[in-house]
PDB file as gemmi writes it, atoms N, CA and C in Angstrom:
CRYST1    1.000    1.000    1.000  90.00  90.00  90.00 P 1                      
ATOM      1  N   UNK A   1      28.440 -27.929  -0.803  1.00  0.00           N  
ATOM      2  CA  UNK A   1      27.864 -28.512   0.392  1.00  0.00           C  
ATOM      3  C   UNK A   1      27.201 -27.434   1.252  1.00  0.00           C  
ATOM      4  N   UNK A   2      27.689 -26.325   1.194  1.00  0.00           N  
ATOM      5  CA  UNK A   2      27.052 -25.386   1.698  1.00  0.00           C  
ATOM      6  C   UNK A   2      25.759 -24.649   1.801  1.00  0.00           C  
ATOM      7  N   UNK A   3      25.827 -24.333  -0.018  1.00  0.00           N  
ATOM      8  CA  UNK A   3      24.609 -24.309  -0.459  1.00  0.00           C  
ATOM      9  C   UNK A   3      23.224 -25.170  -1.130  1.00  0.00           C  
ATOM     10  N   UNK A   4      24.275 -26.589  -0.873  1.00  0.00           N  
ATOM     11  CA  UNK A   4      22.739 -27.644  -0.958  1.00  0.00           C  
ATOM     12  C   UNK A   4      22.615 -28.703   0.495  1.00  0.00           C  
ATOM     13  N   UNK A   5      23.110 -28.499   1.352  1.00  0.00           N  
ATOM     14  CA  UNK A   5      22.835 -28.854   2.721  1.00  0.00           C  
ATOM     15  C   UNK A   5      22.901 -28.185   3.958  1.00  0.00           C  
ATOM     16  N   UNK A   6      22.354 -28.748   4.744  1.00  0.00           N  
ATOM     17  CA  UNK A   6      21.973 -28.630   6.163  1.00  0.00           C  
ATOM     18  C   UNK A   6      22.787 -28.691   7.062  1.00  0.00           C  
ATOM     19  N   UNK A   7      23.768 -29.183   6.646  1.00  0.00           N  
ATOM     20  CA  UNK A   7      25.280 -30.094   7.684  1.00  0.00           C  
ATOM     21  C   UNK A   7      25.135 -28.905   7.989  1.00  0.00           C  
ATOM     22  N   UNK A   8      26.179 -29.055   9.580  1.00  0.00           N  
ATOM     23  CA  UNK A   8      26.559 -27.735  10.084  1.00  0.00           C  
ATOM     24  C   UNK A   8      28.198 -27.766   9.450  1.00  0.00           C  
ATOM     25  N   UNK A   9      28.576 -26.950   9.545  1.00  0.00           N  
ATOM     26  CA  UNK A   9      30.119 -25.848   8.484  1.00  0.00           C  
ATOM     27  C   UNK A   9      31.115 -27.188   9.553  1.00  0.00           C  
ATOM     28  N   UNK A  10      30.711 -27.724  11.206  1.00  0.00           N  
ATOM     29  CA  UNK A  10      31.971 -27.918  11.255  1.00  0.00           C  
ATOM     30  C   UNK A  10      31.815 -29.708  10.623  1.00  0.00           C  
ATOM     31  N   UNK A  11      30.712 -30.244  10.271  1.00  0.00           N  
ATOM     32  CA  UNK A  11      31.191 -31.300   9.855  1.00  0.00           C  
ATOM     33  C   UNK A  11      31.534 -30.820   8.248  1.00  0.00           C  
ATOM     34  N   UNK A  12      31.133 -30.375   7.569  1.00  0.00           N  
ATOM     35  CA  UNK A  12      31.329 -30.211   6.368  1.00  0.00           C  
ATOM     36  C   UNK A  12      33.599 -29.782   6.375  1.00  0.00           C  
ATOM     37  N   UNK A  13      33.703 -28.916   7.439  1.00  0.00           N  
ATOM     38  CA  UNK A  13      35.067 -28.705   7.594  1.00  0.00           C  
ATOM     39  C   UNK A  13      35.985 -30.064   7.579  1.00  0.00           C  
ATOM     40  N   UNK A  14      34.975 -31.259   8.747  1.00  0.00           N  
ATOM     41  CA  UNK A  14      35.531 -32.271   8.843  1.00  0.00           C  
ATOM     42  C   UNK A  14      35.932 -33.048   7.672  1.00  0.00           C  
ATOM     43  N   UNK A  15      34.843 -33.316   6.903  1.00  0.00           N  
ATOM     44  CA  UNK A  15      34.759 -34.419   6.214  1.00  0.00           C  
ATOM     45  C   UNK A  15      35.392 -33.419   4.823  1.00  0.00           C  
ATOM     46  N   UNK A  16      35.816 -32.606   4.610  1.00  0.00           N  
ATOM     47  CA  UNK A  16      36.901 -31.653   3.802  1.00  0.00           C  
ATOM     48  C   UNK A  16      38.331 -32.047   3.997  1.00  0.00           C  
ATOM     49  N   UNK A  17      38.524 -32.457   5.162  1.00  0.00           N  
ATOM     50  CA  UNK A  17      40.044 -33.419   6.026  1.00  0.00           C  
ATOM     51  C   UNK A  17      40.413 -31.717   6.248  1.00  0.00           C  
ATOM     52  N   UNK A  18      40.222 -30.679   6.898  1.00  0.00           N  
ATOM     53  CA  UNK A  18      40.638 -29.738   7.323  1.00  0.00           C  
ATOM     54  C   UNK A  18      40.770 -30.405   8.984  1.00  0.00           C  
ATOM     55  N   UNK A  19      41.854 -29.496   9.644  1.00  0.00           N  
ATOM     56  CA  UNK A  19      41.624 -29.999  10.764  1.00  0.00           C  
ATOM     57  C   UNK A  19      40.868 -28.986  11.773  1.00  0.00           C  
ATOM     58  N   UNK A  20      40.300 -28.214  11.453  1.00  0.00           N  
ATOM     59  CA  UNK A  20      39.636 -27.198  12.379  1.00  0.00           C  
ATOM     60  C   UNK A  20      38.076 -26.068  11.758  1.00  0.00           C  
ATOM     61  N   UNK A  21      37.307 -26.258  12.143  1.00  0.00           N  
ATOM     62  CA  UNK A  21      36.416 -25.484  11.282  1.00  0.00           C  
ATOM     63  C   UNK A  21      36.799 -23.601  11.254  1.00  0.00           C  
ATOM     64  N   UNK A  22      37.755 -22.963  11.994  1.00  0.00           N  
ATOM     65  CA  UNK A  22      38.351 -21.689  12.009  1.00  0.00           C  
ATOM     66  C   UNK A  22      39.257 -22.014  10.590  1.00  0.00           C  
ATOM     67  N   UNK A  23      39.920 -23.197  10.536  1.00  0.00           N  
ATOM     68  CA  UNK A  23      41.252 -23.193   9.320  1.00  0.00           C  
ATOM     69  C   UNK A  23      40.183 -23.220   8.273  1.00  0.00           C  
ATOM     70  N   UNK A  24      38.997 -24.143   7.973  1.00  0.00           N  
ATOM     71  CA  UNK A  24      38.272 -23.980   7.065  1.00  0.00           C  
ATOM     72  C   UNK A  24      37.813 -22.707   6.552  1.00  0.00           C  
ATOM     73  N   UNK A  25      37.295 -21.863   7.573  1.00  0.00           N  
ATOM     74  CA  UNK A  25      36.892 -20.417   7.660  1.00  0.00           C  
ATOM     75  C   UNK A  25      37.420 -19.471   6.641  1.00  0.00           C  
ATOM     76  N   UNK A  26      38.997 -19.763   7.490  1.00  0.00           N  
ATOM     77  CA  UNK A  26      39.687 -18.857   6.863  1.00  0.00           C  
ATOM     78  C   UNK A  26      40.119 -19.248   5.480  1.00  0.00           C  
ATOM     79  N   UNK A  27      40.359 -20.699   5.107  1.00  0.00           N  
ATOM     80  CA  UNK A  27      40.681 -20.791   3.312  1.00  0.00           C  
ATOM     81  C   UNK A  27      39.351 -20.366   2.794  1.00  0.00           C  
ATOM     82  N   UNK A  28      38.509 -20.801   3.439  1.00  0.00           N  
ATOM     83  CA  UNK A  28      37.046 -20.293   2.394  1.00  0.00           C  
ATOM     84  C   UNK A  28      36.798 -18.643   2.260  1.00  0.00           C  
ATOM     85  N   UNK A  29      37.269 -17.974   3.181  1.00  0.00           N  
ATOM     86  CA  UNK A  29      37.181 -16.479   3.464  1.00  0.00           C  
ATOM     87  C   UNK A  29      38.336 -16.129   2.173  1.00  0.00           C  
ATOM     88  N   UNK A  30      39.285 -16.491   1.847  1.00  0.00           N  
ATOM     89  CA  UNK A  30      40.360 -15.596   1.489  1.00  0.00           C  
ATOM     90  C   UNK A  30      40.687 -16.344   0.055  1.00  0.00           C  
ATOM     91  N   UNK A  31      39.218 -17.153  -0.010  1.00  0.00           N  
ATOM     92  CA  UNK A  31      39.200 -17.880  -1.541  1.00  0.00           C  
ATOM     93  C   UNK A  31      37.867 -17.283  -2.188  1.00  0.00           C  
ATOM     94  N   UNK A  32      37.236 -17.087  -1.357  1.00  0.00           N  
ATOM     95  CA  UNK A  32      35.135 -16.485  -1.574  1.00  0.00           C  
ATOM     96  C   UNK A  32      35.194 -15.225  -1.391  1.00  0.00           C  
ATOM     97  N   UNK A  33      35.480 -14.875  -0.348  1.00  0.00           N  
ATOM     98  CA  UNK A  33      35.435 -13.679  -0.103  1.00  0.00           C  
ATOM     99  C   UNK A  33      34.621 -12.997   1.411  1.00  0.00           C  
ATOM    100  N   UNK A  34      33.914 -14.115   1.878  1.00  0.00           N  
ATOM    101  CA  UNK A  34      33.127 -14.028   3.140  1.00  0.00           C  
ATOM    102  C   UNK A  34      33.365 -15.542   3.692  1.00  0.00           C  
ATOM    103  N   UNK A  35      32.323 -15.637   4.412  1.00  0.00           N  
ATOM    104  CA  UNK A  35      32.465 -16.443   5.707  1.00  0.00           C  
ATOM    105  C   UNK A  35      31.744 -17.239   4.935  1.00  0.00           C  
ATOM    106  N   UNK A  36      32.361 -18.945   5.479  1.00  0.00           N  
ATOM    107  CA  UNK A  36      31.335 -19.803   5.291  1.00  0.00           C  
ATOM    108  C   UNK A  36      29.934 -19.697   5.825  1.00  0.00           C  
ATOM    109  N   UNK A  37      29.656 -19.322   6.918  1.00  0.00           N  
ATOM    110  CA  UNK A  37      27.907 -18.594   7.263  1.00  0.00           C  
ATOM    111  C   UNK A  37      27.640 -18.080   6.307  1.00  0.00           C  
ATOM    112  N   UNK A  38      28.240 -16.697   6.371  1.00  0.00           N  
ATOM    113  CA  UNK A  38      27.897 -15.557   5.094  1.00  0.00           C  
ATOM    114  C   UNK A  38      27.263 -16.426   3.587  1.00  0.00           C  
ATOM    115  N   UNK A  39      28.251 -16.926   3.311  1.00  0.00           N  
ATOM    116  CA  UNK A  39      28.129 -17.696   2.015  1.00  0.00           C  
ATOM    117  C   UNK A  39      26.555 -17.943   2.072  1.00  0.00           C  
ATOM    118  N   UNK A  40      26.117 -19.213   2.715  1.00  0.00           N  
ATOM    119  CA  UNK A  40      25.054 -20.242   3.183  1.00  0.00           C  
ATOM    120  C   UNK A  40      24.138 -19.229   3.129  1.00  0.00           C  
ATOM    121  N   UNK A  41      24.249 -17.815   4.384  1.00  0.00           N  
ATOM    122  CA  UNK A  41      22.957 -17.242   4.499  1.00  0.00           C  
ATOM    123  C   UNK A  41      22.742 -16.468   3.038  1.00  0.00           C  
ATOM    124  N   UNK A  42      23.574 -16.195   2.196  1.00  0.00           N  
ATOM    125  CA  UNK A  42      23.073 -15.909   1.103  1.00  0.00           C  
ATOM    126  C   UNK A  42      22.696 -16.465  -0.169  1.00  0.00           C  
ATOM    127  N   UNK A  43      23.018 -17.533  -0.217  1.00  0.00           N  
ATOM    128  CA  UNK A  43      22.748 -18.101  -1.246  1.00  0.00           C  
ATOM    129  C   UNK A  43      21.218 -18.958  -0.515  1.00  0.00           C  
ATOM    130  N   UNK A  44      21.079 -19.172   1.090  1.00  0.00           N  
ATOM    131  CA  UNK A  44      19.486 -19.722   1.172  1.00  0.00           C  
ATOM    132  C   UNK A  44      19.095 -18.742   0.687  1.00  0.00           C  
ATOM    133  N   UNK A  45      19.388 -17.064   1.080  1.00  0.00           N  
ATOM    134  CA  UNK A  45      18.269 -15.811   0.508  1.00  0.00           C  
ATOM    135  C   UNK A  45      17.540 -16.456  -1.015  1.00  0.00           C  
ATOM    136  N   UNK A  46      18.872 -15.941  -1.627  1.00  0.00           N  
ATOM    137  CA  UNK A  46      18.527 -16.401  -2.930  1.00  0.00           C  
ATOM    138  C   UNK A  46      18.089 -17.820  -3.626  1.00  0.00           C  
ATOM    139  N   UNK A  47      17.920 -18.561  -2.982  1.00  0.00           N  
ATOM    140  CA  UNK A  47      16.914 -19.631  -3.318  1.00  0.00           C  
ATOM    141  C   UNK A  47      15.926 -19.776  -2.444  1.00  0.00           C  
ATOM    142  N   UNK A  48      15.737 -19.029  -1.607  1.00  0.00           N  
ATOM    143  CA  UNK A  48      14.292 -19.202  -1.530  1.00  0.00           C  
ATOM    144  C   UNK A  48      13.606 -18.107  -2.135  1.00  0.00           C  
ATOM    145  N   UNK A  49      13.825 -16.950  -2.558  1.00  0.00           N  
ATOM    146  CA  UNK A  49      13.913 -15.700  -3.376  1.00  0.00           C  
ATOM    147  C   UNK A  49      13.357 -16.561  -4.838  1.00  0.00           C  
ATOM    148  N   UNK A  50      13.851 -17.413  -5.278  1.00  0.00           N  
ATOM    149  CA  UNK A  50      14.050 -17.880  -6.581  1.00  0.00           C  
ATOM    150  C   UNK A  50      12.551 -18.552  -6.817  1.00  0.00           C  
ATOM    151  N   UNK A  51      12.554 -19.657  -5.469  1.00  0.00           N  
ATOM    152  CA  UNK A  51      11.119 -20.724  -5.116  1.00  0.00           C  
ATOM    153  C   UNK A  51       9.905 -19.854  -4.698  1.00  0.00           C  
ATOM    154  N   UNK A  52      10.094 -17.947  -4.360  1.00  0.00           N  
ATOM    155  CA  UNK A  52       8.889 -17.288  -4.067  1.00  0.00           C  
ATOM    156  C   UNK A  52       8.292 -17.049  -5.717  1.00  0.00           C  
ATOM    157  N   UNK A  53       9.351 -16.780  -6.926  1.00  0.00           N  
ATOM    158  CA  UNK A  53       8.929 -16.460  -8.030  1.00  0.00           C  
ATOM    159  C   UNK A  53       8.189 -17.138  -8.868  1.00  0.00           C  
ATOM    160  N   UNK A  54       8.428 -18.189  -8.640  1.00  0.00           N  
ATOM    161  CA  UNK A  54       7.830 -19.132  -9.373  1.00  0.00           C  
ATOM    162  C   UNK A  54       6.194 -19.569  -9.078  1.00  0.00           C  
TER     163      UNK A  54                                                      
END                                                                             
């Protein structure tokens, strides 16, 4: 959901049944390895990186 939508992190937290977009944060941090932002802003890099090559 992250990397194929727009939602912002805290509905995506919501509709996950987390109860807080910080509790989300942190399982996604200490399962990924960065921040749900982090995540998003890199993987848009790399697809729009992908859509310049073509």
């Amino acid at each position: 959901m992250l990397k194929f939508s727009n939602q912002p992190i805290s509905v995506i937290a919501n509709y996950l049944c987390f109860d807080s977009q910080s509790h989300f944060g942190a399982v996604f941090k200490s399962i990924v390895g960065m921040t749900p932002q982090n995540y998003r802003m890199k993987n848009m890099l790399v697809s729009s990186q992908k859509n310049l090559e073509v």
